[in-house]
VOKEBA-328820 format. One record per atom (N, C-alpha, C): residue number from 0; atom name; x, y, z. Coordinates in steps of 0.2 Angstrom, whole numbers, plus 5000, padded with zeros to 4 digits. Atoms other than C-alpha are relative to their C-alpha. Layout:
BEGIN
 pos site   c1   c2   c3
 NUM   CA    X    Y    Z
...
This chain:
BEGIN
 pos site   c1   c2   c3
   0    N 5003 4994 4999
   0   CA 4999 4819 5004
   0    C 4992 4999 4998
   1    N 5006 5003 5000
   1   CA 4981 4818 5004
   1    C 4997 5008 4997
   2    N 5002 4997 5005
   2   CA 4971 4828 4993
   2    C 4993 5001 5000
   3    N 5006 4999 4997
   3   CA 4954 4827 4999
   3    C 4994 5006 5002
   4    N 5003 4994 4996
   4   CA 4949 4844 5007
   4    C 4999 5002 4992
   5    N 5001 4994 5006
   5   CA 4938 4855 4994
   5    C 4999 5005 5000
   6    N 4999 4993 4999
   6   CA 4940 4872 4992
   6    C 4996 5004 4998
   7    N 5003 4996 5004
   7   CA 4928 4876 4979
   7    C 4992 5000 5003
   8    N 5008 5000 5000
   8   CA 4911 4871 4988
   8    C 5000 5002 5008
   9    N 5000 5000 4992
   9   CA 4904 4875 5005
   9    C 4994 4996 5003
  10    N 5002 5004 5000
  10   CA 4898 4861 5006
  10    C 5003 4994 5002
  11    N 4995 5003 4999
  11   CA 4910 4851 5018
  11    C 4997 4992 5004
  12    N 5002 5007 4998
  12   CA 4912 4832 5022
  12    C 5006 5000 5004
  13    N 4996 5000 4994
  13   CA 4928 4835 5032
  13    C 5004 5009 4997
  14    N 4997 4996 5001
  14   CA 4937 4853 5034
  14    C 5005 4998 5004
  15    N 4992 4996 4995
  15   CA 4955 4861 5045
  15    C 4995 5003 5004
  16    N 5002 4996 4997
  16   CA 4950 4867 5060
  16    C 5007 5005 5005
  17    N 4993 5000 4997
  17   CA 4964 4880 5067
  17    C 4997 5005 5008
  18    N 5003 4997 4992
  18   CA 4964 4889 5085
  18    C 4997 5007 5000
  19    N 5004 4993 4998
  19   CA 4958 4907 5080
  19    C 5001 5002 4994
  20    N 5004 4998 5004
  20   CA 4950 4914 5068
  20    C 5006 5005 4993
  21    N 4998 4994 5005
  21   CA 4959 4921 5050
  21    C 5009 4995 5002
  22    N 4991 5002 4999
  22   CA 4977 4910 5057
  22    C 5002 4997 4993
  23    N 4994 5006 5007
  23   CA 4979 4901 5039
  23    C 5000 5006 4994
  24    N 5001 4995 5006
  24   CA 4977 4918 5029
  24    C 5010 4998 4996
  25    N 4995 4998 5001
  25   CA 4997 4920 5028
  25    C 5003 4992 4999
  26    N 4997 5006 4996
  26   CA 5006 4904 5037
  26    C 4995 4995 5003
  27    N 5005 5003 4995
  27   CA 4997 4889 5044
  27    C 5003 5001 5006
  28    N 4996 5002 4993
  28   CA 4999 4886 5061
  28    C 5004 4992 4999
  29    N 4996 5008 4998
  29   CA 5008 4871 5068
  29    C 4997 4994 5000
  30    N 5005 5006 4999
  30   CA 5001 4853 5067
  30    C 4996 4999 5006
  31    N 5002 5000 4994
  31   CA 5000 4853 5083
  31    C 4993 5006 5002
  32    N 5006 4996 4998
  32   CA 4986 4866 5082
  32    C 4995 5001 4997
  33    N 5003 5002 5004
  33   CA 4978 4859 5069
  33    C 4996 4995 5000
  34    N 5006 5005 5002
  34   CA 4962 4848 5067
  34    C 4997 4998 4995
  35    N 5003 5001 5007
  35   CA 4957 4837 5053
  35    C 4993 4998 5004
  36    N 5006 5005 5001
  36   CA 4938 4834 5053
  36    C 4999 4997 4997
  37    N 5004 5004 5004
  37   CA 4928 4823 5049
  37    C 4992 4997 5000
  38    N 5006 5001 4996
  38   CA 4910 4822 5048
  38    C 4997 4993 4999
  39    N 5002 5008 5001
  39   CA 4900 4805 5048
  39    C 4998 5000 4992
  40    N 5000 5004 5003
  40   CA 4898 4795 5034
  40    C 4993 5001 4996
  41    N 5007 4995 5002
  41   CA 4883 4805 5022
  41    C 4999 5004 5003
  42    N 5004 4991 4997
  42   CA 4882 4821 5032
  42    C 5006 5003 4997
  43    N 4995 4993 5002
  43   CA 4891 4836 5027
  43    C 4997 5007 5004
  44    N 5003 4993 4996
  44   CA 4891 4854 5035
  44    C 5001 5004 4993
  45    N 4999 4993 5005
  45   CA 4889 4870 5026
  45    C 5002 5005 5004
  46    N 4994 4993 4998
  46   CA 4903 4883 5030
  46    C 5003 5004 4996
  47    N 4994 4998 5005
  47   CA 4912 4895 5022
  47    C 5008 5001 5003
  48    N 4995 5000 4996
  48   CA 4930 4897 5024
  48    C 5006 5001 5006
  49    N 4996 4997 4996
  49   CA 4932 4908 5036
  49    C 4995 5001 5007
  50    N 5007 5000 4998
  50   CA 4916 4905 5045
  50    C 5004 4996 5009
  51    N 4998 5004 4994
  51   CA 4919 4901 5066
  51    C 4995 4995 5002
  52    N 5006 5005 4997
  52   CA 4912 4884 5072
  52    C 5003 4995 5008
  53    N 5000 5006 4995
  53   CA 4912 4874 5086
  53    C 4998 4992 5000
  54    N 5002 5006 5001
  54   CA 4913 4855 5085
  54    C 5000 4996 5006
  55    N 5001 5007 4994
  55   CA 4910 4840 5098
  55    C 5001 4994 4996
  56    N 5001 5007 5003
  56   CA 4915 4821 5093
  56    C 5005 4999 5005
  57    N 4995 5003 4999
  57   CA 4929 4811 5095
  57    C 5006 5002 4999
  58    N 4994 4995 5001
  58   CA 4947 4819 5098
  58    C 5005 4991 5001
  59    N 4994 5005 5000
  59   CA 4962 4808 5093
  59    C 5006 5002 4995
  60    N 4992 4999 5005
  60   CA 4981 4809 5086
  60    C 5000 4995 4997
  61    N 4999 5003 5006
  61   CA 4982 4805 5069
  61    C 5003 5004 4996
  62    N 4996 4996 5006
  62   CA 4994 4813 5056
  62    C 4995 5002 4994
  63    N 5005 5000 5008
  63   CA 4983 4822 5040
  63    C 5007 5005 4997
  64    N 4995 4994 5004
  64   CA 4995 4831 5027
  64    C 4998 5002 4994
  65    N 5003 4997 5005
  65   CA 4988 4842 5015
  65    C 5005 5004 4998
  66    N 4998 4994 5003
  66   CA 4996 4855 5004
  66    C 5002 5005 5003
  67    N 4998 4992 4996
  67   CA 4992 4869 5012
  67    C 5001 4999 5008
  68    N 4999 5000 4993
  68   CA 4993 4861 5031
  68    C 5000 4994 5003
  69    N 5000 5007 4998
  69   CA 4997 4847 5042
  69    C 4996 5000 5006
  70    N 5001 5000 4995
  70   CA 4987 4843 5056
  70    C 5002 4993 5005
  71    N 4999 5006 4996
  71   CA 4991 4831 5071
  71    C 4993 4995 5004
  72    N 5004 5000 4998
  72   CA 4976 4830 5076
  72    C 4992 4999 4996
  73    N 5006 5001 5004
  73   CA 4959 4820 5070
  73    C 4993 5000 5005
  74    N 5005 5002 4996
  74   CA 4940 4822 5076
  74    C 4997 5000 4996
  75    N 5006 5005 5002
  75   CA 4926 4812 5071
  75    C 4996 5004 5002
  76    N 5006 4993 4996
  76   CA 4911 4827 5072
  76    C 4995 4995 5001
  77    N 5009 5002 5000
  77   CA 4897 4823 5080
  77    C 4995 5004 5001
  78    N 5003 4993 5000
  78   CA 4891 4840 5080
  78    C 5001 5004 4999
  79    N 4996 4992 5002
  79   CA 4896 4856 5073
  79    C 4993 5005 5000
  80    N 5005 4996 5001
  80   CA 4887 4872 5075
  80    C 5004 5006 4998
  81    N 4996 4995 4999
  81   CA 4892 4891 5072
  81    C 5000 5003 5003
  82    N 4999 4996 4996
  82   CA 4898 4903 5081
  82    C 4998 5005 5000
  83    N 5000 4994 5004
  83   CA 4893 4920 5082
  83    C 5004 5007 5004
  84    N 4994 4994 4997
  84   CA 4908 4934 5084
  84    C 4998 5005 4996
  85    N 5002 4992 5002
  85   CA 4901 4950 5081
  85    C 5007 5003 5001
  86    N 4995 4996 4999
  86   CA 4915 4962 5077
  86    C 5007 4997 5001
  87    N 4993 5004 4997
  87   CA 4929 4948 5078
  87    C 5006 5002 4992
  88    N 4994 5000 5003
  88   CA 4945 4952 5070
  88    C 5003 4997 4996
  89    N 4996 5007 5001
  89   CA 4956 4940 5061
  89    C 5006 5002 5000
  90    N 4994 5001 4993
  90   CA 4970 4933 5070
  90    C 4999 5001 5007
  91    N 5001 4999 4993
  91   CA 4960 4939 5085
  91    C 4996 4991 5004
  92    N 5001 5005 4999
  92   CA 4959 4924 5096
  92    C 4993 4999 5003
  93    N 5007 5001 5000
  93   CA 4939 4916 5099
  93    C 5002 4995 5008
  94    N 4999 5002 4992
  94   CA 4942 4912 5120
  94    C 4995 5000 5002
């Protein structure tokens, strides 16, 4: 189990990315809807944990397993931005 993800800073070098916004309050979702980031090698984002982003890189099946979630899924960022959902809900899905 990999141990890596930090909680305490927002300050990130790889985050979970899930399908819509406020899903990991309760239950993860499924691996399968699950994204491990990663961002390159000395970059880091600044997000906080509930914050909606949008990322571009490289998409590929690789197992990550953490505590609180597995994901099946790894992408190598080559961009992350934020989104802006005025009025969004959680659990309400960002389509």
């Amino acid at each position: 189990m990999d141990q890596s993800l930090d909680f305490e800073s927002d300050v990130l070098s790889e985050f979970l990315l899930i399908p819509y916004y406020g899903g990991c309050i309760h239950v993860p979702p499924p691996a399968n809807q699950t994204i491990h980031v990663v961002m390159p090698e000395g970059q880091s984002h600044r997000a906080g944990v509930f914050d909606v982003v949008r990322v571009s890189g490289t998409l590929r099946i690789e197992s990550y397993r953490h505590e609180i979630a597995v994901a099946a899924y790894r992408i190598d960022a080559e961009y992350v931005e934020h989104e802006q959902m005025d009025g969004l809900e959680l659990g309400q899905s960002v389509e």
